[in-house]
C-alpha positions as CSV (number, residue, x, y, z in Angstrom):
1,X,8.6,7.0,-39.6
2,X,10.2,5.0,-36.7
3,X,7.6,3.0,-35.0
4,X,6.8,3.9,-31.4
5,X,8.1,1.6,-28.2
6,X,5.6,0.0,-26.9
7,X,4.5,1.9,-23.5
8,X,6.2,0.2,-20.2
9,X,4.2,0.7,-16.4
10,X,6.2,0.5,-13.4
11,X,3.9,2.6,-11.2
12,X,2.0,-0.7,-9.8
13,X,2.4,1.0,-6.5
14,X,-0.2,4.0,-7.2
15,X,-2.2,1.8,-8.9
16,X,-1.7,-1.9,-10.9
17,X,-3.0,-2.7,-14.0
18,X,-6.7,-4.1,-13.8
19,X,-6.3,-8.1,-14.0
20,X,-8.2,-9.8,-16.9
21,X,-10.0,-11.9,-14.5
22,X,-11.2,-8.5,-12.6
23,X,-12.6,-7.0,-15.6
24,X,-14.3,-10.0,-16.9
25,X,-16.2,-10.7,-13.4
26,X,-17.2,-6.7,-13.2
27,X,-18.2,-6.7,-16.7
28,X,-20.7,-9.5,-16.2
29,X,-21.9,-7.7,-12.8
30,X,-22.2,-4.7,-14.6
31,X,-25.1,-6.4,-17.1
32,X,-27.0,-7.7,-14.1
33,X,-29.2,-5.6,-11.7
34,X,-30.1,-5.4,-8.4
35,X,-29.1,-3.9,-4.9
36,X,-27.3,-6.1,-2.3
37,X,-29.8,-5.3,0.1
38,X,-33.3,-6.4,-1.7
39,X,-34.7,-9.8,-0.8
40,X,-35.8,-10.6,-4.4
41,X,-33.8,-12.8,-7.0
42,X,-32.1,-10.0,-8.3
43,X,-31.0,-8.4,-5.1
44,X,-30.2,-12.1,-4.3
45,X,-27.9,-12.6,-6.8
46,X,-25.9,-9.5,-6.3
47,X,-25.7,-10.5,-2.3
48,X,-24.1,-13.7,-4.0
49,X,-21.7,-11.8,-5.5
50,X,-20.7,-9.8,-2.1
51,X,-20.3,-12.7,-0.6
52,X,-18.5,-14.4,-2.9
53,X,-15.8,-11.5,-2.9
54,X,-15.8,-11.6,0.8
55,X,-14.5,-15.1,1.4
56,X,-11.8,-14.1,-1.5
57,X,-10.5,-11.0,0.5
58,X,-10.8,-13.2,3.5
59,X,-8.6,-15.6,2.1
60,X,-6.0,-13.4,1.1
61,X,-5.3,-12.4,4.6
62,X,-6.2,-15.9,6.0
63,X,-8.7,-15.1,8.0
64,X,-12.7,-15.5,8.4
65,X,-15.4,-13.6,5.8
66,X,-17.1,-12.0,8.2
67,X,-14.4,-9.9,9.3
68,X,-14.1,-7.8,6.2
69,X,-15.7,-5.3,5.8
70,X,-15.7,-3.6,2.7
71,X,-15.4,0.5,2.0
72,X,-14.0,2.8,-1.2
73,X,-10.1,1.9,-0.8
74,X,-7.3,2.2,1.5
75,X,-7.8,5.7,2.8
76,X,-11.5,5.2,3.9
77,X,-10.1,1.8,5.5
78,X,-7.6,3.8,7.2
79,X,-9.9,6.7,8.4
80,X,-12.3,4.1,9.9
81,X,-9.5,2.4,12.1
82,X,-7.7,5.3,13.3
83,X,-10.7,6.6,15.8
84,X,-10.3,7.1,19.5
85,X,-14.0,4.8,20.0
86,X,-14.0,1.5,19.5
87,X,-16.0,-1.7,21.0
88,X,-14.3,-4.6,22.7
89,X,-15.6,-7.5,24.0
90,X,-19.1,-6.0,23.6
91,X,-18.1,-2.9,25.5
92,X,-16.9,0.7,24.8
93,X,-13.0,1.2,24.4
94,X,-11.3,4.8,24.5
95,X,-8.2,5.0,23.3
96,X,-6.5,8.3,24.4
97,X,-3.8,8.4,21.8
98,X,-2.9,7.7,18.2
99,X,1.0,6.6,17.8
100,X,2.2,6.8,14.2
101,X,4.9,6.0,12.0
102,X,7.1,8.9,10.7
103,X,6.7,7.3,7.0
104,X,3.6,6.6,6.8
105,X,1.0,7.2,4.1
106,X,-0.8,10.5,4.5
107,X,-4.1,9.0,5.2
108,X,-2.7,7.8,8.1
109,X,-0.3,10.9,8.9
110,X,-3.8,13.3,8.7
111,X,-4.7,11.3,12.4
112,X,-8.0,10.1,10.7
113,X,-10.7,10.6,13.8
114,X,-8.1,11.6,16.5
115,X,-7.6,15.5,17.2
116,X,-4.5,16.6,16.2
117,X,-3.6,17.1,20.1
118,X,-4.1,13.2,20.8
119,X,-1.4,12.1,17.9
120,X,1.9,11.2,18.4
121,X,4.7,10.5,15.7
122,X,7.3,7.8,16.4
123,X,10.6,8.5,14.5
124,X,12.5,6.5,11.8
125,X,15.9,5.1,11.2
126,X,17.6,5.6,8.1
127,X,16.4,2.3,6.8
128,X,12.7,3.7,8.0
129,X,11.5,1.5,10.1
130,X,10.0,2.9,13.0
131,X,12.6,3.1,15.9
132,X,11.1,0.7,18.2
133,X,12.9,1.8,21.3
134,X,10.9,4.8,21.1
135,X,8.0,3.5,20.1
136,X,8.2,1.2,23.8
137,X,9.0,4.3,26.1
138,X,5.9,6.1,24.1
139,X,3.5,3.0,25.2
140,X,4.6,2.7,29.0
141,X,4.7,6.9,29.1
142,X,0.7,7.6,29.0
143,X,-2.8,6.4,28.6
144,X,-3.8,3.5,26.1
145,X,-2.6,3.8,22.9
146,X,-3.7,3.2,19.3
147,X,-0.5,2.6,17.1
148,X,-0.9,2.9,13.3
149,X,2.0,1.2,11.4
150,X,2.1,0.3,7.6
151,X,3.3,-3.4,6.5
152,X,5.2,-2.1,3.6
153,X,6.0,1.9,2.7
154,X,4.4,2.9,-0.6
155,X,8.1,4.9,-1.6
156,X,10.8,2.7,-0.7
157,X,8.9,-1.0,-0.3
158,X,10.5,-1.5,3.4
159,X,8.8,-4.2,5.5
160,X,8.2,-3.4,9.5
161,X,8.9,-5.5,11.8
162,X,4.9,-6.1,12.4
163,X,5.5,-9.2,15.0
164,X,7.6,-7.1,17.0
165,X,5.6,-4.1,16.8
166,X,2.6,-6.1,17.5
167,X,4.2,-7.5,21.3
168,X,5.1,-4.2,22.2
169,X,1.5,-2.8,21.5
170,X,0.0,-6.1,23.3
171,X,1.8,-5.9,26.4
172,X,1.1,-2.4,26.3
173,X,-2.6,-3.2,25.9
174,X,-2.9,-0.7,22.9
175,X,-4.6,-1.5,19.7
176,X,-2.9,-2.2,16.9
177,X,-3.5,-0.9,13.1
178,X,-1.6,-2.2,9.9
179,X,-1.9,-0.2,6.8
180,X,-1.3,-3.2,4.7
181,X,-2.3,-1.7,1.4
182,X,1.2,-2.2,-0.1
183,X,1.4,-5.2,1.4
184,X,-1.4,-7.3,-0.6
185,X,-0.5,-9.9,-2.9
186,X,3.3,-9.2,-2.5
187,X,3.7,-10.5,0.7
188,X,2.1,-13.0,3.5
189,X,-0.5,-11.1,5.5
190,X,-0.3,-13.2,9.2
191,X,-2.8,-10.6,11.3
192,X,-2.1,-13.5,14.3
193,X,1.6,-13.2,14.2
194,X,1.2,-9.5,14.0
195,X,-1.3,-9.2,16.5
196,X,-3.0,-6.8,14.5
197,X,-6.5,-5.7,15.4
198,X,-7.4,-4.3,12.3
199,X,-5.9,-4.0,8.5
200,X,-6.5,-1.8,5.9
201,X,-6.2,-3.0,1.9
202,X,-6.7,-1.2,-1.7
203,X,-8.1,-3.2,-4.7
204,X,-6.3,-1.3,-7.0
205,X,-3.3,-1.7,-5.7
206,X,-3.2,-5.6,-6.6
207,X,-4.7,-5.3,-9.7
208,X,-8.4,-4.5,-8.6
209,X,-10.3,-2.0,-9.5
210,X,-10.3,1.7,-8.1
211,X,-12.6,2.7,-5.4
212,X,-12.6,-0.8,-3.6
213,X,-11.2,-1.3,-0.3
214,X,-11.2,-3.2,3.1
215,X,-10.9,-3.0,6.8
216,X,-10.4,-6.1,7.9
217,X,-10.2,-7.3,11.7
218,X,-8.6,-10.0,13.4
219,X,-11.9,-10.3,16.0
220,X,-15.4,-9.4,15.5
221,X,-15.2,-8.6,19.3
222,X,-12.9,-5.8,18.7
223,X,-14.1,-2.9,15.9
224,X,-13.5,0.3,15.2
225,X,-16.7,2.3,15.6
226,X,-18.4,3.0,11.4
227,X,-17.0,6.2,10.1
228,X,-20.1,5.8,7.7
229,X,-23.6,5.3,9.8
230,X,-27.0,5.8,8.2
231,X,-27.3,2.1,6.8
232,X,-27.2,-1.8,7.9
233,X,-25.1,-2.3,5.2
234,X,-21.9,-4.6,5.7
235,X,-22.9,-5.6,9.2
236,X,-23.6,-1.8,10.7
237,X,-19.7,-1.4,10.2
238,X,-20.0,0.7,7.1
239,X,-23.6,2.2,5.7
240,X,-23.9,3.0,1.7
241,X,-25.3,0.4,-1.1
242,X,-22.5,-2.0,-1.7
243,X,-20.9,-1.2,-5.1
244,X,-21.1,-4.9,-6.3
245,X,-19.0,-4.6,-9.4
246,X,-15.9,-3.3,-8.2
247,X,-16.5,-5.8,-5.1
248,X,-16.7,-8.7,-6.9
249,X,-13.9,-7.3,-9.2
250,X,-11.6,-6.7,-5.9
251,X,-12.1,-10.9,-5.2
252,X,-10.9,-11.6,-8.1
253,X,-8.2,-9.6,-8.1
254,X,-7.4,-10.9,-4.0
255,X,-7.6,-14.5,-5.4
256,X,-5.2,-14.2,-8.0
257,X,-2.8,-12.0,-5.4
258,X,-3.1,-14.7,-3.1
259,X,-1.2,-17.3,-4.9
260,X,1.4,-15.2,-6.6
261,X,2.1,-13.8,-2.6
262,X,3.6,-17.0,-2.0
263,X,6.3,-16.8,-4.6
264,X,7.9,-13.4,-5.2
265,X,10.9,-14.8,-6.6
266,X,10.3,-13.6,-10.1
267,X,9.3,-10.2,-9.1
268,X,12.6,-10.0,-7.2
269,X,15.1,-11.2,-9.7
270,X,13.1,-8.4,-12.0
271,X,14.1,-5.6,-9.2
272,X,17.5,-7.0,-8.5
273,X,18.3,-7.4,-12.5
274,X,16.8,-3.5,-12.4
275,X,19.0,-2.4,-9.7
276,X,22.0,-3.7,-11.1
277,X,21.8,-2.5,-14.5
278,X,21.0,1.1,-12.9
279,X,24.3,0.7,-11.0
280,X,26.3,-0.5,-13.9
281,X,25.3,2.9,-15.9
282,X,25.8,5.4,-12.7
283,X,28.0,3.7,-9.9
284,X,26.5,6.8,-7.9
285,X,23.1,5.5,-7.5
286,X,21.7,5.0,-3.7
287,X,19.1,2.7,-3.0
288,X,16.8,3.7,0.2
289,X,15.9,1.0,2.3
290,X,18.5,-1.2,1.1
291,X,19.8,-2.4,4.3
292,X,16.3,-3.4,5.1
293,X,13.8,-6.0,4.0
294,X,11.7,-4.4,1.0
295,X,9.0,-5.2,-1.1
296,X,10.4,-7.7,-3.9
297,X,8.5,-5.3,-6.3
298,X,10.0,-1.8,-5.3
299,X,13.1,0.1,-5.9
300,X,13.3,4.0,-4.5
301,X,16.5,5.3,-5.7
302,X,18.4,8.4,-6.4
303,X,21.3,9.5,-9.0
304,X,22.9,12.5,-8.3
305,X,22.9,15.6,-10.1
306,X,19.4,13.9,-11.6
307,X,16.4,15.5,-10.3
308,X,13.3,13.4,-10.4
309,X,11.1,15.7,-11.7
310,X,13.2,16.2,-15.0
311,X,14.0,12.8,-15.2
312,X,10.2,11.4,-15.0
313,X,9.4,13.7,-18.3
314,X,12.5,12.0,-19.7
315,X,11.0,8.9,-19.0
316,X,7.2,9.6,-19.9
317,X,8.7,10.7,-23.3
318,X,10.2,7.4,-24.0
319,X,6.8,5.7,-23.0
320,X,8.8,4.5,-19.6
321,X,5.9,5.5,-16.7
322,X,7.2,5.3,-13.1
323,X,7.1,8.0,-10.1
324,X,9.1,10.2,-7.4
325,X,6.9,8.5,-4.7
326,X,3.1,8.8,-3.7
327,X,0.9,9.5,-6.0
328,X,-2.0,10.3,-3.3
329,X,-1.2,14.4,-3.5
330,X,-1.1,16.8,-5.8
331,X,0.3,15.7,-8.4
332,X,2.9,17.7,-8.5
333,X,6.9,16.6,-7.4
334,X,7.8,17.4,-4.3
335,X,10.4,16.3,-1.6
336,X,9.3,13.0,0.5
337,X,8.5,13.1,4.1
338,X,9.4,9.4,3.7
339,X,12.9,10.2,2.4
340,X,13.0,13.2,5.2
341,X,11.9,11.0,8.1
342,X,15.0,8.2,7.3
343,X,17.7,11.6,7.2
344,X,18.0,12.1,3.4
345,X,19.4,15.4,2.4
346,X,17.0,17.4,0.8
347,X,19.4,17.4,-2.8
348,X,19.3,14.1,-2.9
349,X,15.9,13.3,-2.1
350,X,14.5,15.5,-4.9
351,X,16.1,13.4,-7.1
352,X,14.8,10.1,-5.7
353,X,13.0,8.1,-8.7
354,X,10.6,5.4,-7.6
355,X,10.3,1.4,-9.4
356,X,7.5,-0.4,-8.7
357,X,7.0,-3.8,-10.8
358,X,3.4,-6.1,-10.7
359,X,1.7,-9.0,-12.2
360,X,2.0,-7.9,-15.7
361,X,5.8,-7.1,-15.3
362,X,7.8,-8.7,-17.7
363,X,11.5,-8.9,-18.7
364,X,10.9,-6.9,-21.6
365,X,10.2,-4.6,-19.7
366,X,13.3,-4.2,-17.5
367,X,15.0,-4.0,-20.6
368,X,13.0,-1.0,-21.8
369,X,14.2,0.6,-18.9
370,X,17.8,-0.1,-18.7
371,X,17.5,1.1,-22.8
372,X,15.9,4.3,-22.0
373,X,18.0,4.9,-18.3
374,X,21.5,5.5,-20.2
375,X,19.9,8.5,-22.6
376,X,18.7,9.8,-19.1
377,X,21.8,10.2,-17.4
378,X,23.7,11.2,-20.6
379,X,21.2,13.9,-21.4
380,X,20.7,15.1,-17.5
381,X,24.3,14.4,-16.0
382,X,26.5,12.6,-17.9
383,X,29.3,13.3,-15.6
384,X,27.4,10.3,-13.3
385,X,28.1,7.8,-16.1
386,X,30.3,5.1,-16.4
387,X,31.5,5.0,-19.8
388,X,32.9,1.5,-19.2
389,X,29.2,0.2,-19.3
C-alpha cells in the first residue's frame, strides 16, 4: 500500500498548534492543586503561576502586568470592551456610540454591550481597511464615540492603519478598541503609538491553549466596566476562579510569540514562495488585500471557476488542512462579509481559499501544498491551468 503523506496545517489562524513549551508548563500545573484565590501554600503557588503568566502577556504587548486582565479568549475580551460604561480617571464615562469596522470579526460585528440602535458601521475599501475619511466625519457628527477596529483581519491578514485611527479617535475624544487577536506574535503590538485604550488577544491563536484570553489596557485609569461580576478575581475586572493551567500555558505561548514577532522574515518568504507557486499553476489567481500591508503569515485568495467549498474537501483528502475564512460560525462555507465589505463579487468570493502559516510552519510544508494545488485545479477547472508550469 502507498504510505500516507504526512498531514500539513495551515489553519494557524483559527487556531495554532499548541507549542511544546505550553503543554509542558500546563501539564505540570495540571499535577498541582490549589485555587488562585486561597492564602495557603497551595493556593500560593498557583497565584505564582498567574502572575507569572501575567508579566509574559504583559511583555508581549510591552506594557505593565497589571493591565491584563485575563478572560476565556478573544471574544469574551471583545465583549468586555465594547460596552457603553466605562470608568476614567476614577469617574463614570458613557460612550453614546459603537463605530465599527465593516470587516471585522463577528464578536465585534454582534456590538457586544451596545444596543443595536447605538452601533455604527464604518465602510471598507477594496484593500479593507476602514475608509478613514468616513470614519472622521462619523466622529465630529454626534456624541462620544467608542471605535472598535481589528489590528490584523482573520481572512485576508490586512494590517490597519492603528496610529492613524488612533489620532482621529483622540482628537475626537472617543475610546479606542483593537482587536488584536490576529495580531499576536506576528506583529509588534505598540498600544502607545496606537493610542489604544484597550486590546483584546486569544492564546490559541499563538500557539496557546483554547479558552485563554486577555483584555489588556493601556491605563488602569481607563476600563471597561467587568462583563463578569460576582468575584474579586483579576482585580474586580473579571469574576470566576482563574483557570491556572491554560493561564500559565498562554505565557508561555506569549513569550515564545514575543521574540519570533520581531522577525517575520521566514514566515513571509514561506507566503510569498506560496503565492508564487499558486500563480505559476493558475495565472488567474487574485490575492485580496494585496495592495495592502498583510499579515507575513496569511494569504486569502481565489481561482476562478474553483469554489472553496469543493476545493477544501480536495485538500482535507490529501491531508492539506486550510479554510475559506473564519472558523468562529457554523461551520459550514459560506460567502465572507470580509470579502463583501472590500466589493468582491459574490462568484468569486465563494471561491476564496484561505493560507494561514505559524511557528511550526516549515518548507516542507509549502511544498506539500504546491504538490497537492496542481491535482486541485486539474480536477476542479483545468481550464485555469497553465500547462507551461
Amino acid at each position: 500500500m502507498p504510505q500516507a503523506k504526512d498531514h500539513v496545517y495551515f489553519d494557524h489562524n483559527a487556531g495554532a498548534p499548541l507549542r511544546p513549551g505550553a503543554r509542558e508548563r500546563m501539564v505540570e500545573v495540571l499535577n498541582d492543586v490549589g485555587n488562585a484565590s486561597s492564602v495557603h501554600a497551595d493556593g500560593r503557588r498557583a497565584r505564582a503561576r498567574v502572575e507569572a503568566a501575567r508579566e509574559q502577556v504583559a511583555s508581549l504587548c510591552k506594557t505593565r502586568s497589571r493591565a491584563v486582565t485575563f478572560v476565556s479568549g478573544g471574544t469574551e475580551a471583545n465583549m468586555t470592551a465594547l460596552t457603553p460604561t466605562w470608568q476614567d480617571q476614577g469617574s463614570p464615562a458613557y460612550l453614546e456610540r459603537l463605530l465599527r469596522g465593516a470587516t471585522e470579526h463577528p464578536s465585534v460585528a454582534a456590538g457586544g454591550r451596545f444596543p443595536v440602535s447605538m452601533q455604527e458601521v464604518v465602510p471598507a475599501d477594496g484593500n479593507g481597511l476602514i475608509r478613514l475619511d468616513v470614519l472622521k466625519d462619523r466622529l465630529a457628527d454626534g456624541g462620544p464615540a467608542l471605535v472598535s477596529v481589528m489590528a490584523a483581519n482573520n481572512e485576508t491578514g490586512v494590517i490597519s492603519p492603528l496610529a492613524e485611527i488612533g489620532e482621529l479617535v483622540s482628537q475626537a475624544g472617543g475610546f479606542f478598541h483593537v482587536d488584536a487577536v490576529q495580531a499576536a506574535g506576528r506583529m509588534a503590538i505598540d498600544m502607545d503609538a496606537w493610542k489604544a485604550d484597550a486590546i483584546s488577544l486569544s492564546a490559541h491563536k499563538f500557539g496557546g491553549p483554547q479558552g485563554a484570553g486577555a483584555l489588556v489596557v493601556r491605563s488602569t485609569a481607563r476600563v471597561p466596566s467587568p462583563l463578569m461580576s460576582g468575584g474579586g478575581q483579576e482585580n474586580w475586572r473579571r469574576a470566576g476562579t482563574e483557570n491556572v493551567a491554560a493561564i500559565a500555558g498562554f505565557g508561555m505561548a506569549a513569550q515564545d510569540a514575543e521574540r519570533e514577532a520581531e522577525d517575520v522574515t521566514r514566515l513571509a518568504a514561506l507566503r510569498d514562495r506560496l503565492e508564487a507557486g499558486i500563480r505559476e499553476i493558475c495565472p488567474a489567481v487574485t490575492i485580496f488585500g494585496e495592495e495592502a500591508p498583510r499579515l507575513a503569515n496569511t494569504s486569502c485568495f481565489a481561482a476562478p471557476g474553483i469554489s472553496a467549498e469543493t476545493a477544501l474537501i480536495a485538500f482535507d483528502l490529501e491531508r492539506v488542512s486550510l479554510s475559506s475564512g473564519s472558523a468562529c460560525s457554523s461551520g459550514k462555507v459560506s460567502v465572507s462579509h470580509v470579502l463583501t465589505a472590500m466589493g468582491v463579487d459574490e462568484a468569486a468570493a465563494r471561491c476564496a481559499l484561505r493560507v494561514s502559516l505559524g511557528w511550526n510552519s516549515s518548507e516542507a510544508d509549502i511544498d506539500r501544498f504546491l504538490e497537492v494545488w496542481p491535482q486541485v485545479v486539474d480536477r476542479l477547472n483545468p481550464k485555469a491551468r497553465n500547462r507551461a508550469a
